[in-house]
N, C-alpha and C positions, 0 to 999 in steps of 0.2 A: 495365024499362029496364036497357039492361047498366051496368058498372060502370065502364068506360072508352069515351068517345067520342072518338071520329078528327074532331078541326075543323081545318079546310083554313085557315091562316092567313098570308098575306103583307105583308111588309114595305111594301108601297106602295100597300095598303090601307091605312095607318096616316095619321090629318092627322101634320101640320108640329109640332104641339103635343106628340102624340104620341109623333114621331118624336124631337123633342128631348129629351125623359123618358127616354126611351132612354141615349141618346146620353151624358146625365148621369151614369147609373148604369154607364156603360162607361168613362167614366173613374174612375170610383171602385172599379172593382174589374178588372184588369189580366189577371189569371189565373183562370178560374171553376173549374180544376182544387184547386186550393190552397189560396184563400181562401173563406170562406165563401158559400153561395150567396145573391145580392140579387135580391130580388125586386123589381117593379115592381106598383103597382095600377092596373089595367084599369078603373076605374069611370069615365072619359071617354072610353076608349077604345070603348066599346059606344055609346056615344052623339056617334061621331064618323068612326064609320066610312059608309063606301059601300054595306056590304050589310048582311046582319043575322048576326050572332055570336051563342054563346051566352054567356053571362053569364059571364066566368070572373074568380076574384078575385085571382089574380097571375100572375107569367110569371118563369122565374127567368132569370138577365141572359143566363146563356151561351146558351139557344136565340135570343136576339136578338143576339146576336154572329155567332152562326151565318146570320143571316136575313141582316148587312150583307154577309157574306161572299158570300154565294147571290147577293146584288145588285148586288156586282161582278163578278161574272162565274164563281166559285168553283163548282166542282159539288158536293153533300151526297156525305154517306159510304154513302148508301142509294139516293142518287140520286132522292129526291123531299123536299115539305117537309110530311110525316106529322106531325102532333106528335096527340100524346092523352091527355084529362083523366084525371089520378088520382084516386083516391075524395078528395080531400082537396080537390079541383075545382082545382088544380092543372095548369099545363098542360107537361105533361114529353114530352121525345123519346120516339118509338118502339124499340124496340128494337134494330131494323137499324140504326139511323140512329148507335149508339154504336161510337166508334172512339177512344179517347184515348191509345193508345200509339202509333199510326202517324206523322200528321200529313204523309205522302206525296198528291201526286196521285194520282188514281184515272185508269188509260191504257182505252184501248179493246182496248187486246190483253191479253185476259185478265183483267183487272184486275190488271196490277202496278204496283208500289209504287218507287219511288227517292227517295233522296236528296236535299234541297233546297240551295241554293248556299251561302242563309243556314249551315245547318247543316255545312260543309264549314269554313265560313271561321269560325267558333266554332271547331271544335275544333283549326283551324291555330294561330288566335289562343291559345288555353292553351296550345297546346302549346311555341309559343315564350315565352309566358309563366310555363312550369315550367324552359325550358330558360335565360332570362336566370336565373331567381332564383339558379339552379345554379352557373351562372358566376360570378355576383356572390361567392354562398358561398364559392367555391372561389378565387376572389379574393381576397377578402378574409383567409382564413382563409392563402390564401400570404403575402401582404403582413406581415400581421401576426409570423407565424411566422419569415420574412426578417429582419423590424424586431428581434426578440426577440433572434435568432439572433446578429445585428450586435452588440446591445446585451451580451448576455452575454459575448461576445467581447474589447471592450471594458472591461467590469467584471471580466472575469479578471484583465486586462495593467495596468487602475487598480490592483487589491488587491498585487499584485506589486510596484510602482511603490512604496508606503504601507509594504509590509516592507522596505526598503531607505531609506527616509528615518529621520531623527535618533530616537533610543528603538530600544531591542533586548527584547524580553522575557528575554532571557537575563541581561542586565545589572540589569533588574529584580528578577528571582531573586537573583542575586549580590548585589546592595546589599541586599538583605531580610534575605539572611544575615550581612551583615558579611565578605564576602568581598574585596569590592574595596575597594582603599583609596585615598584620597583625593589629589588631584593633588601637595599638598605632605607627605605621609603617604606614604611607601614603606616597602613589609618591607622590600623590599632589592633593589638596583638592579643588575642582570647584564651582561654585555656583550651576549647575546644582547636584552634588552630594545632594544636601539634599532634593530637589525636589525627587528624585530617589530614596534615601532611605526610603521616605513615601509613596510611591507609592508599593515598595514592603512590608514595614511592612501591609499596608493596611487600611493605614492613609486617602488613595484617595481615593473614592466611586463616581460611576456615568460620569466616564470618562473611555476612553482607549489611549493610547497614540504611537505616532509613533515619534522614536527618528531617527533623521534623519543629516546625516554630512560627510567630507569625511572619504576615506579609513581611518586608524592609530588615528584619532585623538583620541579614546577610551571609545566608547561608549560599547561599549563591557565590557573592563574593570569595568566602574561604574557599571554597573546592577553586575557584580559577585560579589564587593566588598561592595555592599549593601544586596546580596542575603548572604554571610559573615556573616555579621551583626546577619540576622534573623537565622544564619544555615541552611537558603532553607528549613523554617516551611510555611506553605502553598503555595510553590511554585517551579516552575520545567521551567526549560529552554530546546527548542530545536532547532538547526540549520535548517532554507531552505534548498531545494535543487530544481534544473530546474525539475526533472524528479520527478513527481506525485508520482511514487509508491514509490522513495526514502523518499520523505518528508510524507507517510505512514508509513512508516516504524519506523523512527523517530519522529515520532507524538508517536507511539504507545509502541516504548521505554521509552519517556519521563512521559506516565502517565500509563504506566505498564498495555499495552489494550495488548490481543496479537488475536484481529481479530477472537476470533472463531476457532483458528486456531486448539488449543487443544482441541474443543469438540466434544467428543464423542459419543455424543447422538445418532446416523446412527447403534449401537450397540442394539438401544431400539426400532430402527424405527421411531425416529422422526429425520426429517429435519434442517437439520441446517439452517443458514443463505446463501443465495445462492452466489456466486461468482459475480462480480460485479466490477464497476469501482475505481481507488482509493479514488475516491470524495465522492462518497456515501460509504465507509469503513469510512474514516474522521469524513462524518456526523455521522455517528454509532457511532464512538468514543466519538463525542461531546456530543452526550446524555444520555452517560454514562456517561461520566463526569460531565453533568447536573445534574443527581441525587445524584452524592456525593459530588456536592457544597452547591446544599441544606442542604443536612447534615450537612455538615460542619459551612455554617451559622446557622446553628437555635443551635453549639454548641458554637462555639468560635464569632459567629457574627464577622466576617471580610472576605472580598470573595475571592479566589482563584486568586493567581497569573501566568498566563501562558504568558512566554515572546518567543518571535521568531526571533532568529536571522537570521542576512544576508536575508532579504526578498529582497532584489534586485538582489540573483540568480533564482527567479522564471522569467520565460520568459514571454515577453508581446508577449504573441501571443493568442489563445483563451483557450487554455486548462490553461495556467495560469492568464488568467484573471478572468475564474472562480473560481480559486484557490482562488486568491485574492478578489473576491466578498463573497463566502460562509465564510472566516475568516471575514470579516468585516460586514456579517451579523452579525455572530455568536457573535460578540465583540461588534456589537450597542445594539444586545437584553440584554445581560448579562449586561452590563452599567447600560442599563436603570432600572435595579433593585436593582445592585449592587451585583451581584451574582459570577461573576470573574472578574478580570481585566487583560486586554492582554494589551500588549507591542511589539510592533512590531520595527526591529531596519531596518534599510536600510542604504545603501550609496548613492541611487542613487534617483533625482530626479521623474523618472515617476513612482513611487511608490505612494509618496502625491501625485503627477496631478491624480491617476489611483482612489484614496482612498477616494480627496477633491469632487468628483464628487457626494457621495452620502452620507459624513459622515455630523454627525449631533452630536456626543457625543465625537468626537476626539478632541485632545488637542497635538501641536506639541512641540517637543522639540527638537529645531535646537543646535549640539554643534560647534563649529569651534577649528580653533587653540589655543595655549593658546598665552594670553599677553605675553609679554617680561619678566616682571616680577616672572610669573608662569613659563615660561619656563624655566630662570636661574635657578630658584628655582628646579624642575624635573630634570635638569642636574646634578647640585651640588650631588642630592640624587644618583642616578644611577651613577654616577662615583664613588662616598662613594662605592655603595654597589658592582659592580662591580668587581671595582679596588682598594679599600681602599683608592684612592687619593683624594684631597680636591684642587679642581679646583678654581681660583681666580674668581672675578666678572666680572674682561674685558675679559679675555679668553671666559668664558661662554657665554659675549655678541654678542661677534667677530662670536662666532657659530651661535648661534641666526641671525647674519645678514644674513648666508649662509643657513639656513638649515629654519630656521623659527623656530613656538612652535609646530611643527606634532609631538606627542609623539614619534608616529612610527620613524621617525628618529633622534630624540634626546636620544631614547634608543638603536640604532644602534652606534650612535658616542659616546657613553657613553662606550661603551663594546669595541671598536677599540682602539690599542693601539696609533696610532697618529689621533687624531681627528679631526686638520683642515684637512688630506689628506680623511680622510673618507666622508667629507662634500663637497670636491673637485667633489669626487666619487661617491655622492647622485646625484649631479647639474648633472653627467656624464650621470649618469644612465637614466637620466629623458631625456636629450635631445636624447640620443640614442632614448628611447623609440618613442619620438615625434617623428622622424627622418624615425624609422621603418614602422610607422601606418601612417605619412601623409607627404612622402616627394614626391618630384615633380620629375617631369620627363623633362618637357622643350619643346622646338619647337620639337625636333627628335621621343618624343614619338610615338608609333603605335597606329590605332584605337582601339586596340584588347583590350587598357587598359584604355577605355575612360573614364567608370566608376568607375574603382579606381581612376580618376584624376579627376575626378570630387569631389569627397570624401575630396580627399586632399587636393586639391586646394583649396576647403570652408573652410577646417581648417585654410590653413594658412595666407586666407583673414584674418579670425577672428583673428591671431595670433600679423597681422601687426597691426589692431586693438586696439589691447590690451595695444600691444607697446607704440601705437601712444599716445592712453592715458594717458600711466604711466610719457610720457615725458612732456604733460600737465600740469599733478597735480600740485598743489603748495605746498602741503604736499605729502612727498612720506614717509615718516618714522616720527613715531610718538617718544620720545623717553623715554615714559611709555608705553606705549599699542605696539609698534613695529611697524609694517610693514604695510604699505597700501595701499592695490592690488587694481588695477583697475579693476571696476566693470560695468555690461551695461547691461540693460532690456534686457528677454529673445528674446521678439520679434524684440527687433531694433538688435542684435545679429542674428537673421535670417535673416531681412532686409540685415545685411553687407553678407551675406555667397549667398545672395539669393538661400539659400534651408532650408526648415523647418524639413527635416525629419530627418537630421546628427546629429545635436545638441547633441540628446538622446544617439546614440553611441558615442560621444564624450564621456559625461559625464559617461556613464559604460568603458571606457577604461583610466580614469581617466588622461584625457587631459585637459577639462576642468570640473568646477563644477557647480552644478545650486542649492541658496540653497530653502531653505523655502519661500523666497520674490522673486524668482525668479528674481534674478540677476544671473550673466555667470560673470565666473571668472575663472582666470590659478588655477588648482585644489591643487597648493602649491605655496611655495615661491620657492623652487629649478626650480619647472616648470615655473613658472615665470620669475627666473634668464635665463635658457632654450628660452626660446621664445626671451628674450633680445638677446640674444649668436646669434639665427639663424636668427633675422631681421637684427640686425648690421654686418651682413657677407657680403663683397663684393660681390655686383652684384646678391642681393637676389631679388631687385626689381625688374629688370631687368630679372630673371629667373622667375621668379613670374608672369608676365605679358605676357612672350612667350608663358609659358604650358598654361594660358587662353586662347589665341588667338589661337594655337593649338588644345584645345577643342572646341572654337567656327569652326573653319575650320573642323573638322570631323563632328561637328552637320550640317554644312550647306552643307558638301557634302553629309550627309545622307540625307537633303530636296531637294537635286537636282536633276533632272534625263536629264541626256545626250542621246541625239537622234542622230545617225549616220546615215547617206543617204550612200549608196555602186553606185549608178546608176548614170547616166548622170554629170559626172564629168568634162568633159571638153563643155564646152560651151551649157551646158544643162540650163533647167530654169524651177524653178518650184514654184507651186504657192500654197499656205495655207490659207484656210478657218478657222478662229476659232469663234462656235457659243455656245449659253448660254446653260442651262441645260433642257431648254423647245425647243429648237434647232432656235432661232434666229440668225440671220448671225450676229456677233459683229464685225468684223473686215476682211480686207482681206490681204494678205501679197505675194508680189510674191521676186524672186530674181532671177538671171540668174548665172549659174557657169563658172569661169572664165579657160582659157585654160593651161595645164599644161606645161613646158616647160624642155626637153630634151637634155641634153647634151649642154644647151646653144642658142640647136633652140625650134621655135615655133611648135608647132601642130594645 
């Protein structure tokens, strides 16, 4: 008996009873590829059919899946309904009969195979079902990135808004150190202070101003003690600095910009702000700050206070000169509306020459030292506060004669416990200084140091200068007003140095000062005392006048050029033609060389 037999089996041979067993088992299993295969038991089925079967013990569901199909009208994949017992008595398809990757009708031409509708309109269906999801993503993912975008926007122009209401951090500095003083507490009260403190209430519209004076005299001071006043309500201070990206940095401290730096937008796929120089960061910042000055006027109508100190550490070379052109764009436009007001403070002269070139809305405000008067007065208080001592009015003077009204060191000798020794040691300090940066060298110096003596040497033309003048004056001391330095045009000052270019380092190494009206003057009274000390030194003139000659003698061996003949030395002769540049004969020159002599004889 073979091993597999071919039983001829149809669907409608099957009873009612039969057929419904079926039927049960097809709904309990959906897909016979997949899931695992159900069998049914055939033991009623033998005893219920039409003809006679052979005894089989089960039937797995998908060949009677296959039979309902046959029964509607479906044609087999083999084209008959073969099925045949396995040794397991098992009743399995034939082997023609297996097709499970097609699932196409079978045509009569040829047998080929197409596409079902069903199956057309699935994969339509995903496909617009991959393409919503996409949308939505990309939806979404814009929305969000917009919203973000907005918001950040937003919380720029808020942080900006927050630096400009009541509290300055700079103010907080200042009070930490015991810098500012308290509203019925003044050092001492200037004419300039009340100019100053309407300029920050916002009293001045239509101008911008550059305060301009030397080191200590305390321009600094006033702006804090009038930014006090207002509690730094619409207004923020920030320090210069030489290097661009520091005074970026400090720009964007002061009005709470912080560059982009925190946004995250590259999260949504949009683009930040691209990386760039510190100059155009700056302008970025200023037009942010342009739209919450707006605001601000159209609330409280007064414009925004932005002061900048020390702008004489920016370099005059080209990267700060354009530093210095875009602030004073930025301060003639805003004037001219009345939209902020900037304050620019400086010590050093080529700030205004740099500023007077193109300004049209500026307004200066030169401070100098105080009168005699104002200076007892600033002493008396700083020795009070100090030291709790109560200084007489000649002592106070006596200082005054030595030190001058420089706040800066009337609050130094205020704090020392012997005062005239401190004032001894101001005068010291100063001529050291001088001494360091422009002293001479003499006939012996080497060429190697020709340019530093050139340097010098101009100073201390100008120095004997100054001298010479003071010894002039017919008033040398006032005895209200104080002290009265001799002063000289910036250009007849060049004239004496004959060099124009020193000046400038001068006055940032505070030798001498240059102020608003361009006068040149010793940049104190102690440097002033100083300069008397090193002309009236023996034999300054005298040293004075070698290291020129000195330098004139390397300049003129650098214009000279020495020609050495090695040939015909003894009783040789030779002759030199010199013709113009178009080669005409100008001159002729012969000489004969004379004979050398040996040991006392002739050759």
């Amino acid at each position: 008996m073979p091993s597999l037999l071919r039983v001829p089996l149809s669907l409608p041979a099957l009873t009612s009873k039969a057929r419904g067993s079926i039927l049960a088992h097809k709904a309990t299993a959906r897909n016979p590829i997949q899931r695992p295969l159900h069998t049914l038991s055939l033991k009623n089925i033998h005893s219920t059919c039409t003809h006679s079967v052979w005894r089989v013990p089960t039937v797995p569901y998908y060949q009677f899946q296959r039979w309902q199909s046959q029964q509607t009208g479906g044609t087999g994949v083999g084209g008959s309904n073969d099925y045949q017992i396995g040794p397991g008595n098992d009743i399995q398809p034939g082997p023609h009969t297996q097709n499970f990757g097609g699932g196409g009708k079978s045509g009569g031409k040829g047998g080929k195979t197409g596409p079902k509708k069903e199956d057309w309109k699935q994969t339509a269906f995903k496909m617009f079902e991959a393409f919503a999801t996409t949308a939505a993503s990309i939806a979404v993912l814009g929305l969000a990135g917009y919203a973000y975008h907005k918001y950040y926007k937003h919380l720029v122009l808020g942080k900006i808004k927050v630096a400009f209401e009541p509290g300055d951090p700079v103010l907080d500095l200042a009070a930490a150190g015991h810098d500012v003083p308290t509203e019925n507490d003044h050092w001492i009260l200037r004419d300039e202070q009340k100019l100053i403190d309407s300029i920050i209430k916002g009293g001045k519209v239509g101008h911008y101003y550059l305060l301009i004076g030397e080191k200590g005299t305390g321009k600094t001071s006033m702006l804090l003690d009038a930014m006090k006043k207002t509690k730094g309500d619409n207004c923020s201070m920030l320090e210069a600095h030489a290097d661009t990206e520091i005074f970026r940095s400090r720009l964007g401290k002061a009005i709470d910009f912080e560059y982009h730096e925190d946004y995250i937008g590259s999260l949504f796929s949009i683009r930040g702000p691209r990386e760039t120089t510190p100059i155009l960061d700056i302008e970025r910042a200023f037009n942010k700050l342009e739209k919450v000055a707006l605001e601000k006027k159209k609330k409280k109508g007064k414009p925004l206070i932005l002061v900048i100190n020390s702008m004489h550490l920016l370099r005059d070379d080209d990267e700060g000169r354009d530093m210095l052109e875009l602030l004073q764009q930025r301060a003639e436009a805003w004037a001219a509306i009345g939209l902020i007001t900037m304050i620019f403070n400086s010590d050093d002269y080529w700030v205004y020459e740099r500023l007077k070139q193109y300004a049209s809305r500026m307004e200066v405000i030169s401070i100098r030292d105080l009168e005699k008067k104002d200076a007892v007065s600033a002493l008396q208080k700083y020795r009070k506060r100090y030291r709790n001592e109560n200084i007489e009015e000649t002592l106070a003077g006596t200082i005054y004669d030595k030190v001058g009204g420089r706040l800066a060191f009337l609050n130094r000798v205020a704090k020392s416990k012997d005062m005239l020794q401190m004032c001894s040691e101001i005068i010291k300090q100063e001529k050291t200084w001088l001494l360091n940066q422009c002293g001479l060298l003499g006939s012996s110096m080497d060429d190697d140091v020709l340019n530093q003596q050139k340097y010098a040497s101009s100073a201390m033309v100008l120095v004997k200068k100054l001298v010479e003048m003071e010894d002039e004056l017919e008033t040398k001391y006032d005895p209200k007003k104080g002290h009265i330095l001799p002063e000289l045009e910036l250009y007849k000052a060049r004239q004496v140095m004959t060099r124009a270019e020193f000046i400038q380092q001068y006055d940032h190494l505070n030798i001498f000062t240059i102020d608003s009206n361009s006068n040149v003057r010793a940049d104190s009274v102690p440097m002033q005392n100083a300069f008397r000390e090193v002309v009236k030194e023996e034999g300054f003139n005298k040293y004075l006048q070698d290291t020129l000659e000195r330098i004139a003698e390397i300049e003129s061996l650098g214009r000279t050029r020495e020609i050495t003949i090695k040939d015909l030395w003894n009783g040789g002769k030779y002759n030199m033609t010199i013709k113009d540049k178009k080669g005409m004969v100008q001159q002729l020159i012969s000489w004969d060389m004379e004979e050398k002599r040996r040991g006392g004889s002739e050759e």
